[in-house]
N, CA, C and O atoms as a GROMACS GRO file, in nm:
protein
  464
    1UNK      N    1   5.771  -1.129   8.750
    1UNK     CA    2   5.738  -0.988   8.764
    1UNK      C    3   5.866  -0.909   8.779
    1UNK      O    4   5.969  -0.952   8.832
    2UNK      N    5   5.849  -0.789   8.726
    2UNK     CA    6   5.993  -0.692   8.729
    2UNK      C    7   6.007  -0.603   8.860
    2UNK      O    8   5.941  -0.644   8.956
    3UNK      N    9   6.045  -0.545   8.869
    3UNK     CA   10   6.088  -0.461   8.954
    3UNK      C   11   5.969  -0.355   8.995
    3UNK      O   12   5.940  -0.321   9.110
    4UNK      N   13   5.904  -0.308   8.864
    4UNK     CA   14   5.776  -0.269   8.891
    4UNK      C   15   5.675  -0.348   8.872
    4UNK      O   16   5.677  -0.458   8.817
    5UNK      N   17   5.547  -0.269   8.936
    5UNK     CA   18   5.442  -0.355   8.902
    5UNK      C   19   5.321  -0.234   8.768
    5UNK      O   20   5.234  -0.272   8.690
    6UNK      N   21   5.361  -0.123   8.791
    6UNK     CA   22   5.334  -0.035   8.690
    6UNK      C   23   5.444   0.099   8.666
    6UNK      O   24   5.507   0.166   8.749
    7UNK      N   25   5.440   0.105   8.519
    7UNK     CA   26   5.539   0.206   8.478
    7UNK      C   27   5.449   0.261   8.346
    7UNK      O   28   5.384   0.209   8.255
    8UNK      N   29   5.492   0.426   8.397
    8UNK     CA   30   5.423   0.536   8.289
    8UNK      C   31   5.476   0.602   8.210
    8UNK      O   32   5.484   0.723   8.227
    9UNK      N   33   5.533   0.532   8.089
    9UNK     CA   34   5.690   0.615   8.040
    9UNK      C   35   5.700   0.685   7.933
    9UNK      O   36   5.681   0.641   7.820
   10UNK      N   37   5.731   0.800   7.962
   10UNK     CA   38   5.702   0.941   7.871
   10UNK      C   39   5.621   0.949   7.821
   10UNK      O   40   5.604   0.953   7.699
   11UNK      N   41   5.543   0.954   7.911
   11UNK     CA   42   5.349   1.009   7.892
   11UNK      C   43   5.374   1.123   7.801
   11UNK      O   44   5.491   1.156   7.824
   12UNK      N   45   5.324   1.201   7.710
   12UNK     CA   46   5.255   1.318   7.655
   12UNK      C   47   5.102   1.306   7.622
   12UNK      O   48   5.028   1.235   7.554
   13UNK      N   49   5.095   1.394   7.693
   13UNK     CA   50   4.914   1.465   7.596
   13UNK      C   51   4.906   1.562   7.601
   13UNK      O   52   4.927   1.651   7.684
   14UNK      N   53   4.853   1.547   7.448
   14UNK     CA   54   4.816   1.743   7.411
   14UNK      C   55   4.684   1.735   7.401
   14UNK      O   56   4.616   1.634   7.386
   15UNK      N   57   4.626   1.927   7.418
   15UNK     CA   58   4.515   1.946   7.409
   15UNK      C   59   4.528   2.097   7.315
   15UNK      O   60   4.626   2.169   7.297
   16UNK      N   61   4.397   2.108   7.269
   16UNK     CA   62   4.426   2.227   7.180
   16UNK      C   63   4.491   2.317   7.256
   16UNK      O   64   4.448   2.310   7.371
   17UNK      N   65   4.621   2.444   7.238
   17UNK     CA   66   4.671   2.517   7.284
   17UNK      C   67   4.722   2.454   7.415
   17UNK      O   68   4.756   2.552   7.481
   18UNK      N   69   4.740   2.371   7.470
   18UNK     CA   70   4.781   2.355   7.631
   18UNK      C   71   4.850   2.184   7.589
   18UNK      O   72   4.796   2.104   7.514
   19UNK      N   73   4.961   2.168   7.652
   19UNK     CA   74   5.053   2.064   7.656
   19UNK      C   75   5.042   2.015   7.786
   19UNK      O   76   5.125   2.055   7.868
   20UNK      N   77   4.952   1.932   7.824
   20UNK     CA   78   4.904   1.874   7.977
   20UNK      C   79   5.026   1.823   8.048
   20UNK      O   80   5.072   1.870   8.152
   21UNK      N   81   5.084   1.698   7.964
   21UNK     CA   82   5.225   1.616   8.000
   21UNK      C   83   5.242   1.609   7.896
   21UNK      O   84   5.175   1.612   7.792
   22UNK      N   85   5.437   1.589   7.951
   22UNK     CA   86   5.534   1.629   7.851
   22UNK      C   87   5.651   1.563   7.897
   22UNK      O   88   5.738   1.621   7.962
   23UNK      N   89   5.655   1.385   7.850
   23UNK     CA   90   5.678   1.273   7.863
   23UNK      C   91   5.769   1.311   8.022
   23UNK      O   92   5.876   1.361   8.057
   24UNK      N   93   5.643   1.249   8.086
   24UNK     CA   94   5.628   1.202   8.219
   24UNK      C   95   5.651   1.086   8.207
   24UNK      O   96   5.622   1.016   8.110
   25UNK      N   97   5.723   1.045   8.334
   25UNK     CA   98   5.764   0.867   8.401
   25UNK      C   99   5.705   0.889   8.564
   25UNK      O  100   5.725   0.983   8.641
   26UNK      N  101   5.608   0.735   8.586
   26UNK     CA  102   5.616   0.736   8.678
   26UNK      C  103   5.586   0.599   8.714
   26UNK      O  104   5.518   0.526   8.641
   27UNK      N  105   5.638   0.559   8.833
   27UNK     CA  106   5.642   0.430   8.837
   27UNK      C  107   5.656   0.398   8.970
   27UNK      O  108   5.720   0.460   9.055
   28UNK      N  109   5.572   0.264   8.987
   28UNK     CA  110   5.526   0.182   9.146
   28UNK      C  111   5.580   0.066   9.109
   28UNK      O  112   5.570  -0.002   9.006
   29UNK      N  113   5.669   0.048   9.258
   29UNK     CA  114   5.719  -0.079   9.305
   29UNK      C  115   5.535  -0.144   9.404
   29UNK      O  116   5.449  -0.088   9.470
   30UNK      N  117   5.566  -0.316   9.346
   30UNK     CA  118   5.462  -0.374   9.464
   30UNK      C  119   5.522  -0.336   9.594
   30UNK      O  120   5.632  -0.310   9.641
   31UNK      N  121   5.334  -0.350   9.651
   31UNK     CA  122   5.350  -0.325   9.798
   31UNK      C  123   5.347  -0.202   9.866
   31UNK      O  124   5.348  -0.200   9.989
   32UNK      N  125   5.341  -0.085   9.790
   32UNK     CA  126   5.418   0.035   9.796
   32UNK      C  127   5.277   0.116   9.822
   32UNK      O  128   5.174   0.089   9.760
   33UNK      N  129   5.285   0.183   9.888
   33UNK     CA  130   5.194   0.354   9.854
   33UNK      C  131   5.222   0.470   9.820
   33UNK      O  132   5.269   0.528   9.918
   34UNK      N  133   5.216   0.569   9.686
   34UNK     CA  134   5.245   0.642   9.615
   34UNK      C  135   5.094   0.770   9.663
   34UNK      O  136   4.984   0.725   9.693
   35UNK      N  137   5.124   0.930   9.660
   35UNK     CA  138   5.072   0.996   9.637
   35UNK      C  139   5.098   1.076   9.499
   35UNK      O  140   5.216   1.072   9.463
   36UNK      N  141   5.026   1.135   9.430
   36UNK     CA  142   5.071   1.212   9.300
   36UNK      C  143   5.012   1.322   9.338
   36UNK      O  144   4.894   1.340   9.304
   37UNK      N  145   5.080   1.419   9.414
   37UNK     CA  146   5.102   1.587   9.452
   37UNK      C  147   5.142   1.673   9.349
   37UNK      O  148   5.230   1.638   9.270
   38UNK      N  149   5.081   1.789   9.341
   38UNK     CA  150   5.133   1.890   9.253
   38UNK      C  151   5.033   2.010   9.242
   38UNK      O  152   4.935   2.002   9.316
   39UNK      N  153   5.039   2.085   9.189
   39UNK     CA  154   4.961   2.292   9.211
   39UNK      C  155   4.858   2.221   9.068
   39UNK      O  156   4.876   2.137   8.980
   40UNK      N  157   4.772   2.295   9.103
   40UNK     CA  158   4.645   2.289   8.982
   40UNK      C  159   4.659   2.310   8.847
   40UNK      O  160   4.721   2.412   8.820
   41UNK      N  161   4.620   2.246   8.756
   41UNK     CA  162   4.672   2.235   8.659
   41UNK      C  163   4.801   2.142   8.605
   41UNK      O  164   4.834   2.130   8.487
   42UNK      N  165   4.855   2.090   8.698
   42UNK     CA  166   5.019   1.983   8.648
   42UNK      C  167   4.970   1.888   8.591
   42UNK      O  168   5.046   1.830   8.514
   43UNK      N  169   4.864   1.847   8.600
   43UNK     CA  170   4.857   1.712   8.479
   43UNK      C  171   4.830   1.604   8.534
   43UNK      O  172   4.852   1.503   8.468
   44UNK      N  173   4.763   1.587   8.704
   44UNK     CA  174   4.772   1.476   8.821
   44UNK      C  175   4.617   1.420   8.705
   44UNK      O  176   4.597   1.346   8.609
   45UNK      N  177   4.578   1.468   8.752
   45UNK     CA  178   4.444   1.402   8.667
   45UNK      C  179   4.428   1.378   8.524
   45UNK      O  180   4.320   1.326   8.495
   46UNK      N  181   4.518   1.404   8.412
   46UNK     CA  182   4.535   1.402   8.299
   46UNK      C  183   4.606   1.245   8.333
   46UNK      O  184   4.554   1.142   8.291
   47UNK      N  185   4.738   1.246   8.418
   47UNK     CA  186   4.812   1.105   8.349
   47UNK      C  187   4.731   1.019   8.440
   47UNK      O  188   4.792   0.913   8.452
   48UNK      N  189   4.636   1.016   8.502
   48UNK     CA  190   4.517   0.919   8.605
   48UNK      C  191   4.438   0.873   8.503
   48UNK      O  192   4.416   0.755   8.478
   49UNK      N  193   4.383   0.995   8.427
   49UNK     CA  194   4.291   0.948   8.268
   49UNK      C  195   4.319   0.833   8.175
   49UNK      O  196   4.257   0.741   8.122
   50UNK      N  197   4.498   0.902   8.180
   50UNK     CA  198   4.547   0.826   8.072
   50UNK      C  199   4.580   0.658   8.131
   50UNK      O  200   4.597   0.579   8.038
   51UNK      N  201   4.588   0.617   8.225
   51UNK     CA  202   4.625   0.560   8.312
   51UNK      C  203   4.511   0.447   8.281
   51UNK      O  204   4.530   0.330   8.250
   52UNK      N  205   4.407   0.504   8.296
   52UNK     CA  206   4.223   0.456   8.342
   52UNK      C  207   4.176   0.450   8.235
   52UNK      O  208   4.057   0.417   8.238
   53UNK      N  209   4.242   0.477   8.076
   53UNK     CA  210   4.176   0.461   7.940
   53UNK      C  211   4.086   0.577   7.927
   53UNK      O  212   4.012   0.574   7.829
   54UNK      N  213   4.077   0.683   8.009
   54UNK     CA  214   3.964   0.790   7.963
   54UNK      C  215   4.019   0.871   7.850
   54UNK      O  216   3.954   0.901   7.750
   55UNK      N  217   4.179   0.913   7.879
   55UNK     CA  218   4.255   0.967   7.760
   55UNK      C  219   4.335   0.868   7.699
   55UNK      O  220   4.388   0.783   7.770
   56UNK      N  221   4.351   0.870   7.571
   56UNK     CA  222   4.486   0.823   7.514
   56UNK      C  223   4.595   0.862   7.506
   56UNK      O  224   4.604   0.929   7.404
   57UNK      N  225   4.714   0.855   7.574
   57UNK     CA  226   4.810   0.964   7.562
   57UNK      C  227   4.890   0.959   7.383
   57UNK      O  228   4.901   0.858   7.314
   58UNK      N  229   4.915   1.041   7.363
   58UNK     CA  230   4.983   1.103   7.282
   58UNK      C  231   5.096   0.997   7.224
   58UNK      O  232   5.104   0.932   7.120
   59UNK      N  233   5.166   1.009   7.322
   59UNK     CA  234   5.326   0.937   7.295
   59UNK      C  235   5.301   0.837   7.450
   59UNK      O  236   5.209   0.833   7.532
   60UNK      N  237   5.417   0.773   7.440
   60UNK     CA  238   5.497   0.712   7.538
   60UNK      C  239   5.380   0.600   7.603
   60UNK      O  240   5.262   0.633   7.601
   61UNK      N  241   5.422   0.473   7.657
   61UNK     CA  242   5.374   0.349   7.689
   61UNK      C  243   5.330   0.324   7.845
   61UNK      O  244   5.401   0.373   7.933
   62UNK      N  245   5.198   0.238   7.884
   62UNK     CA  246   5.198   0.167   7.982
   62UNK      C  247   5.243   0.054   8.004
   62UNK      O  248   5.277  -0.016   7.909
   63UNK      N  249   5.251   0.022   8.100
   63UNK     CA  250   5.341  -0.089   8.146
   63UNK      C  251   5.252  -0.173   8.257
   63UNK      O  252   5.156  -0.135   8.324
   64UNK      N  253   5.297  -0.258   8.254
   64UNK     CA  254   5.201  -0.319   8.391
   64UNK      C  255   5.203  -0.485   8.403
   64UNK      O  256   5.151  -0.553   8.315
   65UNK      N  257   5.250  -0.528   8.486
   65UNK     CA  258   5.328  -0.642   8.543
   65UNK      C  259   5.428  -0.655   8.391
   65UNK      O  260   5.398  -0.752   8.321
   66UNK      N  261   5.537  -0.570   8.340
   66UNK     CA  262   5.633  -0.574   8.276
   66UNK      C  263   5.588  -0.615   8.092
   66UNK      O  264   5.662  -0.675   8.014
   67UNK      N  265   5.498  -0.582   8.071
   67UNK     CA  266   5.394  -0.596   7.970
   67UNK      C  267   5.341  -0.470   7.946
   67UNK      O  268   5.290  -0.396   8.031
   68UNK      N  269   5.360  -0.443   7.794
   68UNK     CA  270   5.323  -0.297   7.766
   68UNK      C  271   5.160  -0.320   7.719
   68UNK      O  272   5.110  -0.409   7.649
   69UNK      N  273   5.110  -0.221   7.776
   69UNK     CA  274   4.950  -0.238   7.744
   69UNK      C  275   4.832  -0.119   7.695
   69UNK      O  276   4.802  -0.034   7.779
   70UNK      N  277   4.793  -0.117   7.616
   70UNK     CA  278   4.714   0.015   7.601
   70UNK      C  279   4.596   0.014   7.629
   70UNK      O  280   4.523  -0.075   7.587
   71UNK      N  281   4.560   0.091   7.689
   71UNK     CA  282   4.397   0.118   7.802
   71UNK      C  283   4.365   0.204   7.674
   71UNK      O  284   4.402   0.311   7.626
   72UNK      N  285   4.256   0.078   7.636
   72UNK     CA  286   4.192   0.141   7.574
   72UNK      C  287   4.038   0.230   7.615
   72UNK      O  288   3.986   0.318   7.546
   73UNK      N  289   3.997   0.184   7.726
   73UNK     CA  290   3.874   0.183   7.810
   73UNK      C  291   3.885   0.192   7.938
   73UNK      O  292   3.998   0.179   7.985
   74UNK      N  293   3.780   0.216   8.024
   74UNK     CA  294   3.799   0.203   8.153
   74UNK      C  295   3.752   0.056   8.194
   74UNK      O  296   3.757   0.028   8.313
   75UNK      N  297   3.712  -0.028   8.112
   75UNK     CA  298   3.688  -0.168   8.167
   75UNK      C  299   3.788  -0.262   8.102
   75UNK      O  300   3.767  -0.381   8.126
   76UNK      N  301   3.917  -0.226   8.008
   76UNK     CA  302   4.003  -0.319   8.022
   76UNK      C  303   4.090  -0.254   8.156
   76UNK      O  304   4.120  -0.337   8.243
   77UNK      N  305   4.135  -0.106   8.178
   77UNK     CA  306   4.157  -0.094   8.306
   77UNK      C  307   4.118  -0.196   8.454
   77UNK      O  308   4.197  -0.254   8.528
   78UNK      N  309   3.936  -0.188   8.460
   78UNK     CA  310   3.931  -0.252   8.568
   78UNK      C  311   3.949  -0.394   8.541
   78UNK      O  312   3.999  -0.458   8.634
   79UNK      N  313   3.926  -0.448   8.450
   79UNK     CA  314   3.983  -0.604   8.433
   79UNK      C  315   4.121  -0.594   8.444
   79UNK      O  316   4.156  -0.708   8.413
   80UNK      N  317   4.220  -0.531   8.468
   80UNK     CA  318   4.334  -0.566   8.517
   80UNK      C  319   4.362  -0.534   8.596
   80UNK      O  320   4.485  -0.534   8.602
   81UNK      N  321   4.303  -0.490   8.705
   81UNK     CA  322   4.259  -0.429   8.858
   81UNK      C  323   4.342  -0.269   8.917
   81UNK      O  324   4.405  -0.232   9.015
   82UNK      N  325   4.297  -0.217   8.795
   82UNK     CA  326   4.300  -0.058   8.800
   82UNK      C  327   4.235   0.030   8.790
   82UNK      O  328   4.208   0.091   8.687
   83UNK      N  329   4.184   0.061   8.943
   83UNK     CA  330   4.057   0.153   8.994
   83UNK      C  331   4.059   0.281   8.958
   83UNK      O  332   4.173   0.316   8.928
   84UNK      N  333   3.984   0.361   8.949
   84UNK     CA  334   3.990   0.489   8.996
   84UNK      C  335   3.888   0.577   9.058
   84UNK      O  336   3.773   0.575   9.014
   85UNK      N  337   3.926   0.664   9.168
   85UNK     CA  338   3.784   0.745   9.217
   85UNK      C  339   3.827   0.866   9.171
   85UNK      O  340   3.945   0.900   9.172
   86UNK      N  341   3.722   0.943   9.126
   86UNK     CA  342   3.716   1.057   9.076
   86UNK      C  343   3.715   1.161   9.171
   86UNK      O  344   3.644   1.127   9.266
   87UNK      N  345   3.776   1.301   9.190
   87UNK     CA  346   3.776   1.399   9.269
   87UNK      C  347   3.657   1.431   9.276
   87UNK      O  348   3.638   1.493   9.380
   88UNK      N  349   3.566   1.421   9.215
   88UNK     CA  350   3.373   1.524   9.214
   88UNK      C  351   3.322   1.396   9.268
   88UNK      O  352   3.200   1.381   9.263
   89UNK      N  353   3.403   1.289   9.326
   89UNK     CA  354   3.291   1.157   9.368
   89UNK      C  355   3.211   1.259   9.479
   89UNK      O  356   3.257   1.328   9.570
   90UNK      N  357   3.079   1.239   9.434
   90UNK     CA  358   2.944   1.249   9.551
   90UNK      C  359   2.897   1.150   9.650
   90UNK      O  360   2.795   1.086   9.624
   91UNK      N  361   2.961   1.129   9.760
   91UNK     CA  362   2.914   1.046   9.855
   91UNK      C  363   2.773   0.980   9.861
   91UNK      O  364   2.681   1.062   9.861
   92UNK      N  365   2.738   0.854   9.867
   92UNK     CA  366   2.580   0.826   9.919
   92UNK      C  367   2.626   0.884  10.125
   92UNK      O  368   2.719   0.833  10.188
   93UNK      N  369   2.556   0.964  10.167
   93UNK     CA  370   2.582   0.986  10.292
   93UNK      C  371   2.575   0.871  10.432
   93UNK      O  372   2.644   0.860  10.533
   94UNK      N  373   2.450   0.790  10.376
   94UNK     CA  374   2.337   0.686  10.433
   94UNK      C  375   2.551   0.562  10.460
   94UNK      O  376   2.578   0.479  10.546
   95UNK      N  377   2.624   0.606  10.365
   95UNK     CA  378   2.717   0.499  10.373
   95UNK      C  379   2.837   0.551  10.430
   95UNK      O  380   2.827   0.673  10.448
   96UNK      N  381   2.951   0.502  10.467
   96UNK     CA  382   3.049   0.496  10.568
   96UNK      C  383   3.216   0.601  10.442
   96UNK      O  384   3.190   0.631  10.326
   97UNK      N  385   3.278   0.615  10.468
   97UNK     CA  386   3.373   0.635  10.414
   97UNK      C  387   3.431   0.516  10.312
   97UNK      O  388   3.481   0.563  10.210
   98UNK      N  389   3.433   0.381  10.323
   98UNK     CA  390   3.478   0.285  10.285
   98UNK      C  391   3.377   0.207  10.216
   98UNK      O  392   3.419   0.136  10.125
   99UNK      N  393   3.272   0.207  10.236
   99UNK     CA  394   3.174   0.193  10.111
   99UNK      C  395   3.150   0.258  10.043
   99UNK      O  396   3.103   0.218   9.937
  100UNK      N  397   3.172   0.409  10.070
  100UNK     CA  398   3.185   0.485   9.909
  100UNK      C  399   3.275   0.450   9.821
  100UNK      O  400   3.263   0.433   9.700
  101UNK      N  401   3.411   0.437   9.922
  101UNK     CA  402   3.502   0.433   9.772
  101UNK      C  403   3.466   0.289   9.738
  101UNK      O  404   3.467   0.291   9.615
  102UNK      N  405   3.432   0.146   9.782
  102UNK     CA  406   3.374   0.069   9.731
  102UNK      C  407   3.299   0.008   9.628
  102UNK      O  408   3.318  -0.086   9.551
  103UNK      N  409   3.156   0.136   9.661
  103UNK     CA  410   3.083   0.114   9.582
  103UNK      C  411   3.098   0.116   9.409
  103UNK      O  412   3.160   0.199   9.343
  104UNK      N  413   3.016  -0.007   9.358
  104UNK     CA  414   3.013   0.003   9.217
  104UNK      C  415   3.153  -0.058   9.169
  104UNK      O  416   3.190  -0.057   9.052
  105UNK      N  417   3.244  -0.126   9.305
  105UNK     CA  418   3.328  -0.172   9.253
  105UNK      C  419   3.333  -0.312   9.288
  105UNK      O  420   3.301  -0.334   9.405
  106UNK      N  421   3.367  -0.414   9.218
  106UNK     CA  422   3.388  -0.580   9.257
  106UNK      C  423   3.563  -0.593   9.228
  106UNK      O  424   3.628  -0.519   9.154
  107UNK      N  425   3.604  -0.687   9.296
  107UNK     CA  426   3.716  -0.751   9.282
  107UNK      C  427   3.753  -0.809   9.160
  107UNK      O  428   3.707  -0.920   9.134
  108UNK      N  429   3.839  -0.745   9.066
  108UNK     CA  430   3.844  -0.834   8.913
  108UNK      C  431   4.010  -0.968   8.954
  108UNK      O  432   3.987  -1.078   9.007
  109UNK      N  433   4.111  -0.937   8.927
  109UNK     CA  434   4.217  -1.028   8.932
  109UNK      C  435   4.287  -1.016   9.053
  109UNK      O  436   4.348  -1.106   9.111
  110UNK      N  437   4.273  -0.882   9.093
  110UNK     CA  438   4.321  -0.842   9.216
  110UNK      C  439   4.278  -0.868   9.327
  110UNK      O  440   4.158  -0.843   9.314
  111UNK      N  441   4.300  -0.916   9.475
  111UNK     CA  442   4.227  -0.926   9.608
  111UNK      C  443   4.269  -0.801   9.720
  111UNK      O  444   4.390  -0.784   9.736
  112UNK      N  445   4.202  -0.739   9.776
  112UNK     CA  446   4.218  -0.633   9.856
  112UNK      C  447   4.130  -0.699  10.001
  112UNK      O  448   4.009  -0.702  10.020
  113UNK      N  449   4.235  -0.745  10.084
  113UNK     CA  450   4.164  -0.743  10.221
  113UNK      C  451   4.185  -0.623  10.311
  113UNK      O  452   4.289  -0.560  10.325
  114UNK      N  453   4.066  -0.602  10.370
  114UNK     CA  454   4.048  -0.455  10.481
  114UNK      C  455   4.008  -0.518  10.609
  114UNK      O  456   3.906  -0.586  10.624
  115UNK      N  457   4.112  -0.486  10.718
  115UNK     CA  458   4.011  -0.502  10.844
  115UNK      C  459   3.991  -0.367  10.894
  115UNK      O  460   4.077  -0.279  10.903
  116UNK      N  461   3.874  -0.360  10.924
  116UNK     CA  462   3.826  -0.238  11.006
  116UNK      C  463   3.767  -0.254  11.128
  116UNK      O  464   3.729  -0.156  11.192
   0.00000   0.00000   0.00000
């Protein structure tokens, strides 16, 4: 394994009239916790898409354990254990904070232990 464990390198996507990203890099060391901050509209949820196979970006490559890979889908995503929760997620209430983000999800290659 390299130095990263995912790299996003010079993302672009266009949309009619509007240039979302405009070859973006971004990149996680293992082990690590990353936030992706920015004002409405920067593109946080565009390179998450592209990330998760919902968009195809434009230009520029994923990376992931040092292997370039194209998400084509959101289920070769989760077969290589890359989640995502959506900002409009609607809570079941009846459940806890940690079974929402849970739910509907199983463990593919990856193991995540939680003590609570």
């Amino acid at each position: 394994m390299g130095e990263y464990i995912l790299e996003m390198r010079q993302i672009t996507k266009e949309f009619p009239g509007v240039k979302a990203l405009d070859n973006v890099t971004f990149k996680v060391r293992p082990g690590t916790v990353h936030a992706l901050m920015g004002e409405n509209g920067a593109g946080k949820s565009t390179l998450m898409k592209c990330l998760f196979g919902i968009y195809k970006p434009d230009q520029g490559d994923v990376v992931i354990d040092g292997e370039v890979v194209e998400m084509t889908d959101s289920r070769k995503a989760l077969g290589m254990g890359i989640s995502m929760i959506h900002q409009e997620l609607y809570p079941v209430l009846q459940r806890n904070v940690m079974e929402n983000l849970w739910l509907g999800r199983f463990p593919t290659k990856k193991l995540v232990l939680l003590h609570l």
